[in-house]
Every structure is written in structure tokens, then in C-alpha cells.
N, C-alpha and C positions, 0 to 999 in steps of 0.2 A: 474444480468447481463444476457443478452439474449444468449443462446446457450454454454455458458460457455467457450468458444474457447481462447486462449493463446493470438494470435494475437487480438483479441478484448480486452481483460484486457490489452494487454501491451501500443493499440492504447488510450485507456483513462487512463493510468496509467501516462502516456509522457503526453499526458494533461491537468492532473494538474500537475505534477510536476512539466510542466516549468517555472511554474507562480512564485515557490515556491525556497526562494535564496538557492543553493546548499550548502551551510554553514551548513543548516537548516535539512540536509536527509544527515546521517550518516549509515542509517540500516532500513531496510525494513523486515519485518517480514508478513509472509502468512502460510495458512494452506496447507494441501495436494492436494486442487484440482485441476482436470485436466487444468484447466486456468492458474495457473504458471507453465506450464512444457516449457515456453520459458522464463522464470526466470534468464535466462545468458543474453538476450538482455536488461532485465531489470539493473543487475548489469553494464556492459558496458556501457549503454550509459547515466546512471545517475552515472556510477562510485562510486556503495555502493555497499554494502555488503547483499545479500537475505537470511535469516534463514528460514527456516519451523520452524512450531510451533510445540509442540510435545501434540498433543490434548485431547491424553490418557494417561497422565502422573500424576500420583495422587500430589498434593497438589498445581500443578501450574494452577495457576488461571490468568486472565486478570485482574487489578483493573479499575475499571471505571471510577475512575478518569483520569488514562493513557491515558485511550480510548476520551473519553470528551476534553482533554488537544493539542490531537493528530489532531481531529476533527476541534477543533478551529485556527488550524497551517492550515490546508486542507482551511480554510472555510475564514482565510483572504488572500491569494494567491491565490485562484481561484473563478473561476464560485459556485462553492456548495452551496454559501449561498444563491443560487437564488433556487436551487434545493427543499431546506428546508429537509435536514439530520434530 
């Protein structure tokens, strides 16, 4: 993402999401960088819940499957699969 800026993550964050039925986004999970530090507008106005990730925590791992499963929710709701993720 170009320049890392909050309002940039949050203006494409809202764009796929809207595609995507609010049923379907319970929780939203990000790491610590400066891009979610308006992280409250994202709870708000999609009305979930934002965790940070805790990135130095020994044994917790991402499983790829997750990642892959999450990907394919993102990829029939929106634009992405034009993108090629």
C-alpha cells in the first residue's frame, strides 16, 4: 500500500467490505502499523470488533489455510479477483 497512511487503508478497506454481507465480518485482525492507527473508524462504521496481532508472541502462528479461506470470502465479494492475490 503506497505511503502506508490510515486514511488510505481505511478508504480501501470500506471498499471491499461493502461488497461483502456484514453477517460475514465479525472481527478484523491487523498488525501494528502506522495504517491502522484510525482503526476506530474502521470498527464504527463496519461495526466489528479490530484486534492487533501480537507478532512477537512465540508459538502463535497464522495457519494458511485461514489465510487462503479468508482470501476466497475477500475474492467473491469484491473486485480482488481481478486484481490476481
Amino acid at each position: 500500500m503506497e505511503k502506508r497512511k490510515s486514511s488510505t487503508f481505511n478508504f480501501h478497506c470500506f471498499t471491499v467490505f461493502k461488497d461483502i454481507p456484514s453477517d460475514l465480518i465479525k472481527t478484523f485482525t491487523v498488525d501494528r502499523g502506522k495504517e491502522f492507527a484510525r482503526y476506530v473508524d474502521i470498527e464504527n462504521t463496519l461495526n466489528i470488533d479490530v484486534y492487533f496481532a501480537d507478532v512477537y508472541a512465540f508459538g502463535k502462528e497464522v495457519h494458511t489455510v485461514e489465510v487462503e479461506s479468508v482470501l476466497e470470502v475477500f475474492k467473491k465479494y469484491s473486485d480482488l479477483k481481478k486484481k490476481n492475490i
